[in-house]
C-alpha positions in Angstrom: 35.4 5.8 10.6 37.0 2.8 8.7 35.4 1.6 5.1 36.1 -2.8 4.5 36.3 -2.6 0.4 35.4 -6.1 0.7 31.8 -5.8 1.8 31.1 -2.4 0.9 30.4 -1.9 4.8 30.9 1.2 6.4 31.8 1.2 10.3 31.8 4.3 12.6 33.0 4.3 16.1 30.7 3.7 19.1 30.2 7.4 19.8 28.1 7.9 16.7 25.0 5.8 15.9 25.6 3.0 13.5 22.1 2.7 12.0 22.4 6.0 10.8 25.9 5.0 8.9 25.3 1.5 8.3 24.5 1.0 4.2 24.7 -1.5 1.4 24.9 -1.3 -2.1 22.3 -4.0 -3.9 23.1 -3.7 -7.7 21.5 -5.7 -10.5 22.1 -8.8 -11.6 23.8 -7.7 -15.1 26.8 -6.2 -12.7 26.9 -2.8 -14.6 26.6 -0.7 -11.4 24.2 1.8 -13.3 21.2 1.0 -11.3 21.6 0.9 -7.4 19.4 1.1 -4.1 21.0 2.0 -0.6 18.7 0.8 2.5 19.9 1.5 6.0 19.4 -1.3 8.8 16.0 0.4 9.7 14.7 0.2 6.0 15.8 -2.9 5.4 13.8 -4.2 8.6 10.4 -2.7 7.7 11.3 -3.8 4.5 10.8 -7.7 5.5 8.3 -9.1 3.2 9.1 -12.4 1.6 6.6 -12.1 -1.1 8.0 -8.9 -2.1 10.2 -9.1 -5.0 12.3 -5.8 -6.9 13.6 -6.5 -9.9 14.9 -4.6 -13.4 14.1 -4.7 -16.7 14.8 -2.9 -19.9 12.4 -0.5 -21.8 11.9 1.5 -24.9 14.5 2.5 -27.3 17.2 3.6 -24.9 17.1 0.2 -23.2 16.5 2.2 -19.6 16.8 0.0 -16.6 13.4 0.3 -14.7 13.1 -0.9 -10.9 10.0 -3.0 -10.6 8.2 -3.7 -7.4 5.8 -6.9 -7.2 4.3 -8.8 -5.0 3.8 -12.3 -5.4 1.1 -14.9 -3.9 1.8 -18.0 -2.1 0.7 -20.6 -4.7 -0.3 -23.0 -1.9 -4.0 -23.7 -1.6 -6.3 -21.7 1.1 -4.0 -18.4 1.3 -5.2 -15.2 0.7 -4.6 -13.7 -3.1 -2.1 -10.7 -3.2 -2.5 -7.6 -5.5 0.8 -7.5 -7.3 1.4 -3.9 -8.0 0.7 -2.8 -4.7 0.6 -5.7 -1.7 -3.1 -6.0 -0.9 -4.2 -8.8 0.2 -8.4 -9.7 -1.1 -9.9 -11.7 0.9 -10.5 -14.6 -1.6 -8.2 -17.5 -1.6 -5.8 -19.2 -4.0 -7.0 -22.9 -5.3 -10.6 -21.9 -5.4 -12.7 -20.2 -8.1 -11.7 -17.1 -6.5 -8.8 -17.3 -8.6 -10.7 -16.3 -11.7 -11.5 -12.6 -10.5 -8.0 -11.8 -11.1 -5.6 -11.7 -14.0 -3.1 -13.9 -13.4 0.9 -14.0 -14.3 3.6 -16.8 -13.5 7.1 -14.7 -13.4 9.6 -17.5 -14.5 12.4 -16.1 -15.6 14.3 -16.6 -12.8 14.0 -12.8 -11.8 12.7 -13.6 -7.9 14.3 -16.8 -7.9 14.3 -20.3 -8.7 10.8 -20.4 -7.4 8.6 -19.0 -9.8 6.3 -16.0 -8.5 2.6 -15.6 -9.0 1.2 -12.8 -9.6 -2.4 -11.8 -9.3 -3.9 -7.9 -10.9 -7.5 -7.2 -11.0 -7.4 -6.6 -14.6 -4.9 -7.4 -17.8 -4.9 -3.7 -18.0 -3.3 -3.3 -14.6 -0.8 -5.6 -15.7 -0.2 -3.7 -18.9 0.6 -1.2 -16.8 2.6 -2.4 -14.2 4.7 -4.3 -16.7 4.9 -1.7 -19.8 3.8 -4.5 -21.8 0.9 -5.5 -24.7 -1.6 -8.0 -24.2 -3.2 -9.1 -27.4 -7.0 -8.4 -27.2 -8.2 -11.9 -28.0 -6.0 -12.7 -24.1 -8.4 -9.6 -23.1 -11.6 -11.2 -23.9 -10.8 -14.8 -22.8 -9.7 -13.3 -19.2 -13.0 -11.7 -19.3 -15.2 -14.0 -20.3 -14.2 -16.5 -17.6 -14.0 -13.3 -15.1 -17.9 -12.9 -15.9 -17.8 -16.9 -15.4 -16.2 -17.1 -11.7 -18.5 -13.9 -10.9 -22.0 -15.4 -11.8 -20.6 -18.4 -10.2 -19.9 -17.1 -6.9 -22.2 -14.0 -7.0 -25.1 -17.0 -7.9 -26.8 -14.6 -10.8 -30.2 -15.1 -11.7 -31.2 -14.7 -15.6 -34.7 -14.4 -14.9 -34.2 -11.2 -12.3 -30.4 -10.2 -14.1 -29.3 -9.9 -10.5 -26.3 -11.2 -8.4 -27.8 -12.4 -5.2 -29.7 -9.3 -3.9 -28.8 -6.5 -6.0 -29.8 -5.4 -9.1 -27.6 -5.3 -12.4 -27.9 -2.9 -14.9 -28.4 -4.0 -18.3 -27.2 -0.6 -20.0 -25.3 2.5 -19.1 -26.4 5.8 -19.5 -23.9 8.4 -20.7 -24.7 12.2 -20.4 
């Protein structure tokens, strides 16, 4: 087995199988070596997603690296909208009032790349969540208020029945 310091590459002979051996090292940005992921070929492979973006940030008072996974939407018109925490795609499409379901982030901080990704949660909560961060409550109620907006819209709700299309809504919850 022979190691080339100069790709941090590792080569076996042909008796042994290479994917098995084959690893290498992605560290962040920063350079401090403290955070690191090893993929083999076969990982990296399934691992082909070109909306799929990992990158590290600093949290709480020890100032922690934390590996982030998110998925980002195509920002051209007509393509299906992405769930950023975990890859799903809806089946409501980017440039239309679909769009206003979601919570929606623009990552420009150079993180994924010149490019900057959009990303698309079902709530600011979700986001809150994904990101460790705090929204201010007045961003809250304008998301939804125009969430409430894009759903009468599409849903075509009726004030005189309080229903969207065929179903009925109800107009207070019941706890027990």
């Amino acid at each position: 087995m022979s190691v080339n310091n100069e790709t941090n590459t590792t080569c076996s002979d042909t008796s042994t199988d290479i994917d098995e051996f084959y690893q290498t090292d992605f560290y962040s940005e920063d350079g401090d070596g403290d955070v690191s992921v090893k993929q083999t070929k076969k990982e990296r492979e399934v691992d082909v997603d070109p909306g799929k973006h990992v990158i590290y940030r600093r949290f709480g008072e020890s100032g922690k690296k934390r590996r982030i996974v998110v998925y980002s939407t195509s920002s051209t018109p007509g393509r299906l909208i992405r769930n950023a925490v975990n890859g799903f795609r809806y089946n409501y499409r980017v440039g239309y009032a679909d769009e206003d379901l979601f919570y929606s982030v623009i990552l420009a901080s150079g993180e994924v790349g010149q490019t900057p990704a959009i990303l698309f949660y079902d709530t600011p909560e979700q986001y809150e969540a994904h990101f460790h961060a705090k929204l201010p409550d007045e961003a809250k109620a304008i998301w939804l208020d125009k969430y409430n907006a894009a759903r009468r819209s599409i849903e075509g709700f009726d004030r005189k029945t309080n229903t969207y299309g065929s179903q009925k809504v109800a107009t207070s919850v019941e706890v027990r």
